[in-house]
N, CA, C and O atoms as a GROMACS GRO file, in nm:
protein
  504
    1UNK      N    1   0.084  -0.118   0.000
    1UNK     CA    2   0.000   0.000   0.000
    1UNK      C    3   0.089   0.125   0.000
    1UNK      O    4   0.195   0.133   0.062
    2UNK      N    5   0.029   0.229  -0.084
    2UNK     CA    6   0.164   0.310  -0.084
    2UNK      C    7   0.098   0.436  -0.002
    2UNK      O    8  -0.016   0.465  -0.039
    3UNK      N    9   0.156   0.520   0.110
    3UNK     CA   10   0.140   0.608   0.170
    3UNK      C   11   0.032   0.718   0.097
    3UNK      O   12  -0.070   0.724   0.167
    4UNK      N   13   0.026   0.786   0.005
    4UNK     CA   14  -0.039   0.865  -0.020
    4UNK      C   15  -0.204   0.806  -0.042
    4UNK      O   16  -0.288   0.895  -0.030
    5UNK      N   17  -0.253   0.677  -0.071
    5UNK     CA   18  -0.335   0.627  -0.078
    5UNK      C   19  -0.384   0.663   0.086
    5UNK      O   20  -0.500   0.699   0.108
    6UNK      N   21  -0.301   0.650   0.174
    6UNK     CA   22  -0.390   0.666   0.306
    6UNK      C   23  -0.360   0.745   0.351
    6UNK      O   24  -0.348   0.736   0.473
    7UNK      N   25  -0.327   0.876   0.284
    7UNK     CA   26  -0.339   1.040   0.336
    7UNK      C   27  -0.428   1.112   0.245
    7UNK      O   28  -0.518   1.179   0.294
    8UNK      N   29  -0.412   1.104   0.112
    8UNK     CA   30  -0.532   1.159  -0.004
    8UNK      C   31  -0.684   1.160  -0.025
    8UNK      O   32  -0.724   1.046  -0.004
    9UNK      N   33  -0.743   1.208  -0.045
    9UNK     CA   34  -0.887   1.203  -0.061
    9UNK      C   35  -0.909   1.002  -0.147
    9UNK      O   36  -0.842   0.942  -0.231
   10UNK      N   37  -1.012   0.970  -0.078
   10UNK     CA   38  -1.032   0.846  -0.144
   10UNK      C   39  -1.049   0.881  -0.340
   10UNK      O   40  -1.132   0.948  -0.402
   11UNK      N   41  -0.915   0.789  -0.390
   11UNK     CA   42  -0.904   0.682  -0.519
   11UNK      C   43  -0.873   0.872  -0.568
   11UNK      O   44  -0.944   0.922  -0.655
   12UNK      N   45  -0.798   0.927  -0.522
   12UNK     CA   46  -0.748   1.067  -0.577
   12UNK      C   47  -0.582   1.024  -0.616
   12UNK      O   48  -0.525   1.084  -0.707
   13UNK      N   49  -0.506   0.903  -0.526
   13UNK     CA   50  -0.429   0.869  -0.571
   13UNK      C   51  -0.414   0.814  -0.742
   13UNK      O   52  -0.325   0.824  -0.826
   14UNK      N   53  -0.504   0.772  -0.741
   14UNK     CA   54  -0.523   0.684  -0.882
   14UNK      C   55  -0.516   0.831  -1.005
   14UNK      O   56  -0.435   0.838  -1.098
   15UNK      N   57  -0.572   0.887  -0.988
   15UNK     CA   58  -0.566   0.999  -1.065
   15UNK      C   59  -0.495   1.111  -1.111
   15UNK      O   60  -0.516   1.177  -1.213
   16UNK      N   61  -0.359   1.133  -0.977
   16UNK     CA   62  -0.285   1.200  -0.993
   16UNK      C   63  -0.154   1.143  -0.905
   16UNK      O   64  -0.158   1.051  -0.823
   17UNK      N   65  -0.040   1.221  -0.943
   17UNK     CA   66   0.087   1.156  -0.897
   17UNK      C   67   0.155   1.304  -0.790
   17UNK      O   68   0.135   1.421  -0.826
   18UNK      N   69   0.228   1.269  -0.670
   18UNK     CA   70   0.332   1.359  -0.633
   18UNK      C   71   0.404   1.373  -0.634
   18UNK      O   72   0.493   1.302  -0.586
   19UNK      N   73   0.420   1.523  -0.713
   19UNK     CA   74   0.574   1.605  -0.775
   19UNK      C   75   0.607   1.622  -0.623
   19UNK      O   76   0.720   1.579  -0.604
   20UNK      N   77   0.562   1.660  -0.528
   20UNK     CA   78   0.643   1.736  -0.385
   20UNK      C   79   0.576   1.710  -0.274
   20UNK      O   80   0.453   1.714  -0.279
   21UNK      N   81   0.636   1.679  -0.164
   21UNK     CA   82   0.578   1.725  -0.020
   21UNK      C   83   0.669   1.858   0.037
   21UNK      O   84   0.792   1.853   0.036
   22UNK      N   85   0.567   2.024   0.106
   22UNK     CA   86   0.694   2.062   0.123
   22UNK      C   87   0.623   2.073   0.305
   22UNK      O   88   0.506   2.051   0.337
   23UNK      N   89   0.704   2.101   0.372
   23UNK     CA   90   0.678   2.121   0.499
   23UNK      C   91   0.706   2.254   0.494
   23UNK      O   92   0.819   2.282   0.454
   24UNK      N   93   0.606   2.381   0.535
   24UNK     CA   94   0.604   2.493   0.603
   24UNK      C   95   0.591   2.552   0.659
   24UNK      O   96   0.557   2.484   0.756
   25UNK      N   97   0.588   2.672   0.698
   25UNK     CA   98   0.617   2.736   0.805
   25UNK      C   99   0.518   2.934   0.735
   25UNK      O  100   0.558   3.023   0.660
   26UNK      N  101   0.389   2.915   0.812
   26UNK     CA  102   0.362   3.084   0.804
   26UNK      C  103   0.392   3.124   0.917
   26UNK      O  104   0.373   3.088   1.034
   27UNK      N  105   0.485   3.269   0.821
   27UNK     CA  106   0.542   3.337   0.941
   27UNK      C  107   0.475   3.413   0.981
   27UNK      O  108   0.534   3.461   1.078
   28UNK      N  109   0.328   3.488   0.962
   28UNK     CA  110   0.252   3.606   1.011
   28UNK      C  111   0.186   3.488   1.148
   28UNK      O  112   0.190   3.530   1.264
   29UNK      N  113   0.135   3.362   1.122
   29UNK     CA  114   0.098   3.274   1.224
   29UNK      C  115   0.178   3.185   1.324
   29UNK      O  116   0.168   3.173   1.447
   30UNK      N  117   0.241   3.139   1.253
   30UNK     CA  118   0.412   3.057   1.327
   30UNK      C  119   0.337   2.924   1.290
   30UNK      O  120   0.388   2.824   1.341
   31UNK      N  121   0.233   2.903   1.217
   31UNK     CA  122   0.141   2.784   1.203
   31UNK      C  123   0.171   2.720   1.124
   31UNK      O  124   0.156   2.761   1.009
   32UNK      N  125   0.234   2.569   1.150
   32UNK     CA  126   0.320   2.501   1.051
   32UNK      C  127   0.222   2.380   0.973
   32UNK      O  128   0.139   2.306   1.026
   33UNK      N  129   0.260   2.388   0.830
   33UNK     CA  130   0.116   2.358   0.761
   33UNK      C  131   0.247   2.237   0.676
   33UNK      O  132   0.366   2.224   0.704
   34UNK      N  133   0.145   2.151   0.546
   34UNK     CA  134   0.215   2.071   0.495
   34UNK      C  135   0.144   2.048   0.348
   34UNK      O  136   0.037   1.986   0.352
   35UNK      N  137   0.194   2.093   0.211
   35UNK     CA  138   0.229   2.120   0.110
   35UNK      C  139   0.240   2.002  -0.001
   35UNK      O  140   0.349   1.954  -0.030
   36UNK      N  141   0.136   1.964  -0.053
   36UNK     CA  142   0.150   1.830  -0.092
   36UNK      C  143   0.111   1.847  -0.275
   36UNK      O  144  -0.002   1.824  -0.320
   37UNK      N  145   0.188   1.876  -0.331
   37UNK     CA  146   0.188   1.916  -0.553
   37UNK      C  147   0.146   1.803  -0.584
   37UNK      O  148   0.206   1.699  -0.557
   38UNK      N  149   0.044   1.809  -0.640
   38UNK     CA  150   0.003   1.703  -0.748
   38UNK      C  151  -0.085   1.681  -0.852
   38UNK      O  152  -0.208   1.686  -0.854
   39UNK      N  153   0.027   1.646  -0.972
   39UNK     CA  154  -0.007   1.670  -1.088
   39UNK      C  155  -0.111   1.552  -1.135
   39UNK      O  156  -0.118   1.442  -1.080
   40UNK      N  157  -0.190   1.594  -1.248
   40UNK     CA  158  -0.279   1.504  -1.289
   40UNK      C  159  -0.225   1.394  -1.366
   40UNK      O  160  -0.150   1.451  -1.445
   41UNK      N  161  -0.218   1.252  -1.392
   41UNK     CA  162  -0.214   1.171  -1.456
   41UNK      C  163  -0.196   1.193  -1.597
   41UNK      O  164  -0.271   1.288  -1.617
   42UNK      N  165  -0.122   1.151  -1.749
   42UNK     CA  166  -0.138   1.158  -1.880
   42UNK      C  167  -0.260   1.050  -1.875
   42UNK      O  168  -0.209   0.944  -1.911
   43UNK      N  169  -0.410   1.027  -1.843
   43UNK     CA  170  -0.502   0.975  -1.914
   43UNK      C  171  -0.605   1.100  -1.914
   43UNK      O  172  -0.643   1.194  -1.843
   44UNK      N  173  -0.629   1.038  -2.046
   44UNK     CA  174  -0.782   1.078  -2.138
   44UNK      C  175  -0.908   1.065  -2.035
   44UNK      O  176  -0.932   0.961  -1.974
   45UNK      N  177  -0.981   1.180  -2.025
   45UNK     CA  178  -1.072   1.132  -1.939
   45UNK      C  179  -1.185   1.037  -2.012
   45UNK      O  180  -1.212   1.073  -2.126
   46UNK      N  181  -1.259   0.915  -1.960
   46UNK     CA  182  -1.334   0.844  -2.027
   46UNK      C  183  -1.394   0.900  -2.101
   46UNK      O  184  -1.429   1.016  -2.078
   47UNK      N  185  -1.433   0.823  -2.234
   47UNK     CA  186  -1.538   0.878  -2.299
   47UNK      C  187  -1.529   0.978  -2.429
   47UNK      O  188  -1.611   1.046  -2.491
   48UNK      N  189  -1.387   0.950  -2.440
   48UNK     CA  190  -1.347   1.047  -2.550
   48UNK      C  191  -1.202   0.942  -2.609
   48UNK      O  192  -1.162   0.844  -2.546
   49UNK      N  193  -1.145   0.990  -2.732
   49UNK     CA  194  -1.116   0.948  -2.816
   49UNK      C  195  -0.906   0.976  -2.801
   49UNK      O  196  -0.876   1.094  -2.820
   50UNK      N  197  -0.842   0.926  -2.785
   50UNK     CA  198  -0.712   0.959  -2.783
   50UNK      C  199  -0.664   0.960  -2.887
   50UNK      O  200  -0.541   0.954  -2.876
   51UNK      N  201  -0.702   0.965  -3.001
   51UNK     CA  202  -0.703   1.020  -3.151
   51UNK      C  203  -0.752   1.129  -3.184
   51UNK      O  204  -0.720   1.175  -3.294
   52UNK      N  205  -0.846   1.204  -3.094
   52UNK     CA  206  -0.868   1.311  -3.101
   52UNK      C  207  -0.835   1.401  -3.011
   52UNK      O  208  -0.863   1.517  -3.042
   53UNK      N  209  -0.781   1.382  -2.905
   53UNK     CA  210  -0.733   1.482  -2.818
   53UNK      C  211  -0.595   1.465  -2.804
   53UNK      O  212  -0.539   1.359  -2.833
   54UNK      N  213  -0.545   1.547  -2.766
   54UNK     CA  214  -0.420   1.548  -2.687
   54UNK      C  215  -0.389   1.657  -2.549
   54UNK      O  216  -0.472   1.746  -2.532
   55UNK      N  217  -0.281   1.649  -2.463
   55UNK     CA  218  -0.235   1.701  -2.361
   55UNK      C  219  -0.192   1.841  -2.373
   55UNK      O  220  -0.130   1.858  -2.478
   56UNK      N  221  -0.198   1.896  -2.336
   56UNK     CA  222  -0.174   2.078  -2.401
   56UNK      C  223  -0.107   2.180  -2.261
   56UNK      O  224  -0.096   2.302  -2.245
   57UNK      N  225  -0.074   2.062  -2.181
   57UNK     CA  226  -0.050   2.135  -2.054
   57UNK      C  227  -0.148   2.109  -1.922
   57UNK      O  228  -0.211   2.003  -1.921
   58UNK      N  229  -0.162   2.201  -1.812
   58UNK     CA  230  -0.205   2.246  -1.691
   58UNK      C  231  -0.286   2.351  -1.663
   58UNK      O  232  -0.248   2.460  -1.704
   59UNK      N  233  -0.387   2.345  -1.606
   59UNK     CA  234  -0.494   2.458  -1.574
   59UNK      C  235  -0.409   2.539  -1.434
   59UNK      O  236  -0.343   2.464  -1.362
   60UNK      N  237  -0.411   2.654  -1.408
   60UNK     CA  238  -0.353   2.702  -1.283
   60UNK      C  239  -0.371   2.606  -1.139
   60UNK      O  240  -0.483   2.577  -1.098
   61UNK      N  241  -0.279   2.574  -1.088
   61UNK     CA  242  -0.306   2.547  -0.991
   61UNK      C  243  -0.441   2.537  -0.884
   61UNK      O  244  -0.515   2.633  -0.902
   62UNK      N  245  -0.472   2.478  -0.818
   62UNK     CA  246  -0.568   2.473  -0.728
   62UNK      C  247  -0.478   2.439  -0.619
   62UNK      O  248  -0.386   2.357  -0.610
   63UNK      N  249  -0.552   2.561  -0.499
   63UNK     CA  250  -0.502   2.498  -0.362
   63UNK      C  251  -0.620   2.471  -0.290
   63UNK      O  252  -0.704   2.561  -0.283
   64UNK      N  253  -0.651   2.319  -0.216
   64UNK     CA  254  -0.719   2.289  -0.149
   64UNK      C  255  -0.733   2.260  -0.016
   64UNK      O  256  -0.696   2.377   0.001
   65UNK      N  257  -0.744   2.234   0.057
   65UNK     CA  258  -0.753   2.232   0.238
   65UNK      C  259  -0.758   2.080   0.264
   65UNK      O  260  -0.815   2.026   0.170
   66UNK      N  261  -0.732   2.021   0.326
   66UNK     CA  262  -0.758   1.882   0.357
   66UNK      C  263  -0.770   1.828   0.494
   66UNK      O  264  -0.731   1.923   0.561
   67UNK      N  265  -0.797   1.739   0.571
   67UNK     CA  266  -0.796   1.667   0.678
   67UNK      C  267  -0.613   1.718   0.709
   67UNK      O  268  -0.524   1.715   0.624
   68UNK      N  269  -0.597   1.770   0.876
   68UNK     CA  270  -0.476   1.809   0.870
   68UNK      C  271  -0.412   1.624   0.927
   68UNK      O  272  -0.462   1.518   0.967
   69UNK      N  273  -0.278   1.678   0.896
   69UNK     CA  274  -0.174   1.517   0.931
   69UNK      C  275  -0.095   1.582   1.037
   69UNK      O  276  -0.041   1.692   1.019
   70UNK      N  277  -0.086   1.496   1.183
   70UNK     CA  278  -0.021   1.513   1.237
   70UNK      C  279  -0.015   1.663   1.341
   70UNK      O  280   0.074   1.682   1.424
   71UNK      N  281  -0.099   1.732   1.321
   71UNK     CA  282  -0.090   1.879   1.364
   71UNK      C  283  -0.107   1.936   1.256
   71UNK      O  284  -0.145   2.051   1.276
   72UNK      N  285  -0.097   1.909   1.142
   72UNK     CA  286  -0.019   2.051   1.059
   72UNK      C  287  -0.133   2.061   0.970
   72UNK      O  288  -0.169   1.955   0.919
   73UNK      N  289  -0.216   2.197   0.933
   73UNK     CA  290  -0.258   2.184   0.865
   73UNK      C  291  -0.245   2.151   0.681
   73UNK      O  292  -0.208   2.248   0.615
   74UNK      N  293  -0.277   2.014   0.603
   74UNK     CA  294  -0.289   1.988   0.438
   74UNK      C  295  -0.307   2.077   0.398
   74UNK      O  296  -0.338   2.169   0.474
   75UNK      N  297  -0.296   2.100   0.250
   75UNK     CA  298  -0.289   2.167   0.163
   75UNK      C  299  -0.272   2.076   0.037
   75UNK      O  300  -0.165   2.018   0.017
   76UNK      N  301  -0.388   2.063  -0.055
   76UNK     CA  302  -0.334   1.971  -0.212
   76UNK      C  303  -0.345   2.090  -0.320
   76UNK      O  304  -0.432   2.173  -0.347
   77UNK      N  305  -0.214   2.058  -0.370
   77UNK     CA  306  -0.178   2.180  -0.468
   77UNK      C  307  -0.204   2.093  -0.615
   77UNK      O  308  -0.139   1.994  -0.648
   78UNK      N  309  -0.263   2.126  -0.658
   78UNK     CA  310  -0.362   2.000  -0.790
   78UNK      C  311  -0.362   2.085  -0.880
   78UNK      O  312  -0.447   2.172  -0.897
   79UNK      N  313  -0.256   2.064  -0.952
   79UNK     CA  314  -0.282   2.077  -1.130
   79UNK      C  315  -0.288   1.936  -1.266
   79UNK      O  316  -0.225   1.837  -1.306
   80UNK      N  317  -0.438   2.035  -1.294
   80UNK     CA  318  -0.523   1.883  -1.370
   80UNK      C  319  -0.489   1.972  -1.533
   80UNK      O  320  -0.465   2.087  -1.572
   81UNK      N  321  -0.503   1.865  -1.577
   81UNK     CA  322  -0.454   1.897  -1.751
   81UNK      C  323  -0.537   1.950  -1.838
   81UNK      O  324  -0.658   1.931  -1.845
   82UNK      N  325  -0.475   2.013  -1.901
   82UNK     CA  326  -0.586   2.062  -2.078
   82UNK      C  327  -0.580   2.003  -2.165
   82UNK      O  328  -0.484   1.993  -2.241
   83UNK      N  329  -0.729   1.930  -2.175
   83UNK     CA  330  -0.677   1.845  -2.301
   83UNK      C  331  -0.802   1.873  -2.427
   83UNK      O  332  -0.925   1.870  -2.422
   84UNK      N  333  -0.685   1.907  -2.557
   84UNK     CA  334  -0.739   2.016  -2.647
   84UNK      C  335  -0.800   1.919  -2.773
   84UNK      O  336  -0.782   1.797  -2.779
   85UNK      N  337  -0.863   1.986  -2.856
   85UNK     CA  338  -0.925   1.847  -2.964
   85UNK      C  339  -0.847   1.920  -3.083
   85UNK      O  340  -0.835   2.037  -3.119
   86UNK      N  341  -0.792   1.777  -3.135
   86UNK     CA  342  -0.670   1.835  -3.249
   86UNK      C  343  -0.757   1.902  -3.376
   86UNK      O  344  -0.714   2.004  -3.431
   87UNK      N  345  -0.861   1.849  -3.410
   87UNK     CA  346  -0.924   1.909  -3.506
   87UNK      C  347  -0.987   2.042  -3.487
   87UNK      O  348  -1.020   2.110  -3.585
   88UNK      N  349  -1.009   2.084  -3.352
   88UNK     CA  350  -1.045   2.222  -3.341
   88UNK      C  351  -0.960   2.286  -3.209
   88UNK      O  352  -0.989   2.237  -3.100
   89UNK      N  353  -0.880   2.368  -3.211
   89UNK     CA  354  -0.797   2.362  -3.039
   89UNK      C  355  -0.843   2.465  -2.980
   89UNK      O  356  -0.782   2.528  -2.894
   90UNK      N  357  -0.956   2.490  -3.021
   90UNK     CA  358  -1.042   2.621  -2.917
   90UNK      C  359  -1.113   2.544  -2.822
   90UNK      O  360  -1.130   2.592  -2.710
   91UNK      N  361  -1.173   2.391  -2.858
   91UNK     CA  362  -1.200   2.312  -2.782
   91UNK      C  363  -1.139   2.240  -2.699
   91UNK      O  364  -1.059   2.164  -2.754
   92UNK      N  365  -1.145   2.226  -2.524
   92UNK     CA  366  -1.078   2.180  -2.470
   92UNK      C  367  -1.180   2.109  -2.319
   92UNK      O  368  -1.282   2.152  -2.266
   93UNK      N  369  -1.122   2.024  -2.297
   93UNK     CA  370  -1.196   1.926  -2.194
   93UNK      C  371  -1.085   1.896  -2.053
   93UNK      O  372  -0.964   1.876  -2.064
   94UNK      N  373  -1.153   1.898  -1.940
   94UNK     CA  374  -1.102   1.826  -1.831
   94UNK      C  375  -1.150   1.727  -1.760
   94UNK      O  376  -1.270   1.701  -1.775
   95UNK      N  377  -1.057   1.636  -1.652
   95UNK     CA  378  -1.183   1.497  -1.589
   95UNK      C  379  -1.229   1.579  -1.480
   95UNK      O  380  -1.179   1.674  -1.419
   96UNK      N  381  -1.344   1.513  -1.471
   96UNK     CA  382  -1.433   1.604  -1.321
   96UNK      C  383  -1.434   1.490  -1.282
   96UNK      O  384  -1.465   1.377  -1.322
   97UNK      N  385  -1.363   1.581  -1.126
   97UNK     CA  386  -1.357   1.461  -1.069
   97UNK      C  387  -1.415   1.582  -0.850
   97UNK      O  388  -1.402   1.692  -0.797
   98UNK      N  389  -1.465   1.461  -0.829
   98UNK     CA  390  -1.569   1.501  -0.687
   98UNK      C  391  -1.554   1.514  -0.609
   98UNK      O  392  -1.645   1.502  -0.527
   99UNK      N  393  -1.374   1.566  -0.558
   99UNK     CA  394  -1.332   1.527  -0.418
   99UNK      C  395  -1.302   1.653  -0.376
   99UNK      O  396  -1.262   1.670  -0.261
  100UNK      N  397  -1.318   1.776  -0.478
  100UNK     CA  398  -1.327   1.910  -0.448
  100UNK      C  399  -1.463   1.924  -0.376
  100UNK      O  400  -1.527   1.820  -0.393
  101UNK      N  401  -1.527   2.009  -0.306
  101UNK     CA  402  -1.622   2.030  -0.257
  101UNK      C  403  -1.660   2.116  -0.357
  101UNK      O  404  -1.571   2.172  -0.420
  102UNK      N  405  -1.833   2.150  -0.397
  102UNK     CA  406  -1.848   2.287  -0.460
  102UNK      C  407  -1.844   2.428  -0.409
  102UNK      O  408  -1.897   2.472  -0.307
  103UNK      N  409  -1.791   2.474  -0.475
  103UNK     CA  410  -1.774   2.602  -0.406
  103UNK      C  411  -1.695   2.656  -0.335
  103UNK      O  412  -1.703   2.771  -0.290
  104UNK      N  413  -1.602   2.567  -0.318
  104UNK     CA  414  -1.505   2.548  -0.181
  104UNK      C  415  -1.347   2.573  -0.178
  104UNK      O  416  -1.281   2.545  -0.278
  105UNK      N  417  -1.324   2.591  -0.137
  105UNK     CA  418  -1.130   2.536  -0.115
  105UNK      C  419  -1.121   2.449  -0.019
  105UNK      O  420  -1.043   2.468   0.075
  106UNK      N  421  -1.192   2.350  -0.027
  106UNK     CA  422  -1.198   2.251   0.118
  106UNK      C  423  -1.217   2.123   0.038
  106UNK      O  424  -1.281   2.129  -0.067
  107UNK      N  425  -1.163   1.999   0.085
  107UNK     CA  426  -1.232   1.869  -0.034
  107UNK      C  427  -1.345   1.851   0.029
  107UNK      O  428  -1.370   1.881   0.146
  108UNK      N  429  -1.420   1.797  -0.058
  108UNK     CA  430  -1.568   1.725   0.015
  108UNK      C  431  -1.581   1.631   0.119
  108UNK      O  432  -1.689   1.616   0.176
  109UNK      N  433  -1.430   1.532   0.164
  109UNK     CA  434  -1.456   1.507   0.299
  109UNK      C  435  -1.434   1.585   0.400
  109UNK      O  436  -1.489   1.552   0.505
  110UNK      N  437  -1.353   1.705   0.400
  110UNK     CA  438  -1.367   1.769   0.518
  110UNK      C  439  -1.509   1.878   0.533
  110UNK      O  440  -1.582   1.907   0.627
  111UNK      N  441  -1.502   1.910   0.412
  111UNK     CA  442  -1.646   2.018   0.410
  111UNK      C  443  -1.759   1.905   0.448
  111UNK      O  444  -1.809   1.935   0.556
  112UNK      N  445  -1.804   1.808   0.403
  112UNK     CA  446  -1.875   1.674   0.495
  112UNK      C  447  -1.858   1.686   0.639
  112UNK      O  448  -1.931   1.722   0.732
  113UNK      N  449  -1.772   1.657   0.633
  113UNK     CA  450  -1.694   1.634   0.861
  113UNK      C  451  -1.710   1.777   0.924
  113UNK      O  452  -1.734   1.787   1.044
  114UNK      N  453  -1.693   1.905   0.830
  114UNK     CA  454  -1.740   2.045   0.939
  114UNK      C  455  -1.926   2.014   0.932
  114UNK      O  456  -2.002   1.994   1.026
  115UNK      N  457  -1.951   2.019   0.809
  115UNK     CA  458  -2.126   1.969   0.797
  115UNK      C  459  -2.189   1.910   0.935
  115UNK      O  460  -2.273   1.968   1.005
  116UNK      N  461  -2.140   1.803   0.955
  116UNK     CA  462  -2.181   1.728   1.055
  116UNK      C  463  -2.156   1.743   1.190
  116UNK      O  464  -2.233   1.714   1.282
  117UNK      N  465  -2.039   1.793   1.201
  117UNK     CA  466  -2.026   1.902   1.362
  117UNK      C  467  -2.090   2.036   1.368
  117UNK      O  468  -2.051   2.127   1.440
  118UNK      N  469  -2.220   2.043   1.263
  118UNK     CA  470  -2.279   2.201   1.289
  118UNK      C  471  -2.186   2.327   1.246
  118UNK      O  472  -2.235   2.436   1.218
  119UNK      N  473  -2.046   2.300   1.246
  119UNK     CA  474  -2.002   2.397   1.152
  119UNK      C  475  -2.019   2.485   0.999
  119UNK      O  476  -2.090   2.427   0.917
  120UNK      N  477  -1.975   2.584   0.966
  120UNK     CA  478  -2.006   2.628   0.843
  120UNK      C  479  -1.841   2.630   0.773
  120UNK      O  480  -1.739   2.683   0.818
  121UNK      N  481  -1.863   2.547   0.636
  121UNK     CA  482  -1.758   2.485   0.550
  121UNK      C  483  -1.688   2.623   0.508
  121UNK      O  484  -1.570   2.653   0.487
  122UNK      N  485  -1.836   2.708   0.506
  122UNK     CA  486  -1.796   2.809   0.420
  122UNK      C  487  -1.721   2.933   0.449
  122UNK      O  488  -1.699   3.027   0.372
  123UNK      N  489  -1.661   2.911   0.653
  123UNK     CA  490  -1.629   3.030   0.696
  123UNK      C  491  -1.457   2.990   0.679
  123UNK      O  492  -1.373   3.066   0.729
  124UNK      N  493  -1.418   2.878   0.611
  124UNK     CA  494  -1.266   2.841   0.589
  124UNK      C  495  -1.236   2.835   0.429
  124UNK      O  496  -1.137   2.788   0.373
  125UNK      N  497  -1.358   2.902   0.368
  125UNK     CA  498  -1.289   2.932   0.251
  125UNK      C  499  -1.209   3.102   0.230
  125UNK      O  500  -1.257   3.213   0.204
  126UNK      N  501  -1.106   3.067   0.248
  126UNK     CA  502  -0.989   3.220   0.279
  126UNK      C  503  -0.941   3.176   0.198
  126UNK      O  504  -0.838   3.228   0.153
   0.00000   0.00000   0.00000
């Protein structure tokens, strides 16, 4: 079993790989947090044609919030791919995938877990 499988949002491993862990440090808080890059996979999202698309790069970054490890508060830094259709390249597609919460900078299991302690998901989107 490989470690990130049992720190990552469930089957988020499968989907993307990690470029970095960094361990940090905010200095306005002294609040030491933990930094986890990861890039999306080279597959086609189902349902489409790998004769007709190809890889074109990375959408900006996303930073997300996660279940903290250890003390420190997660952070998944997730860049998912552009993938453009060779016959027209104004057209472009990504995989949707559910472990973002909507609306959120939080994944959907922790915005779930504040849900259920009566908290509001929405006062930790900073």
């Amino acid at each position: 079993m490989d470690l990130s499988s049992l720190i990552l949002p469930k089957d988020m491993h499968k989907h993307f790989r990690t470029i970095e862990v960094l361990a940090l440090c905010d200095i306005s808080t002294k609040e030491h947090i933990l930094e986890v890059h990861l890039e999306e996979n080279n597959q086609l999202p189902s349902g489409y044609l790998s004769s007709d698309y190809e890889s074109k790069g990375f959408y900006p970054s996303k930073r997300v919030q996660d279940f903290p490890v250890r003390g420190k508060a997660l952070y998944l830094c997730i860049k998912r791919r552009i993938w453009r259709k060779k016959s027209n390249p104004k057209i472009t597609i990504k995989s949707d995938y559910s472990f973002i919460s909507e609306g959120s900078k939080l994944t959907k299991e922790i915005s779930d877990f504040l849900k259920g302690t009566g908290r509001d998901p929405s006062r930790y989107d900073k």
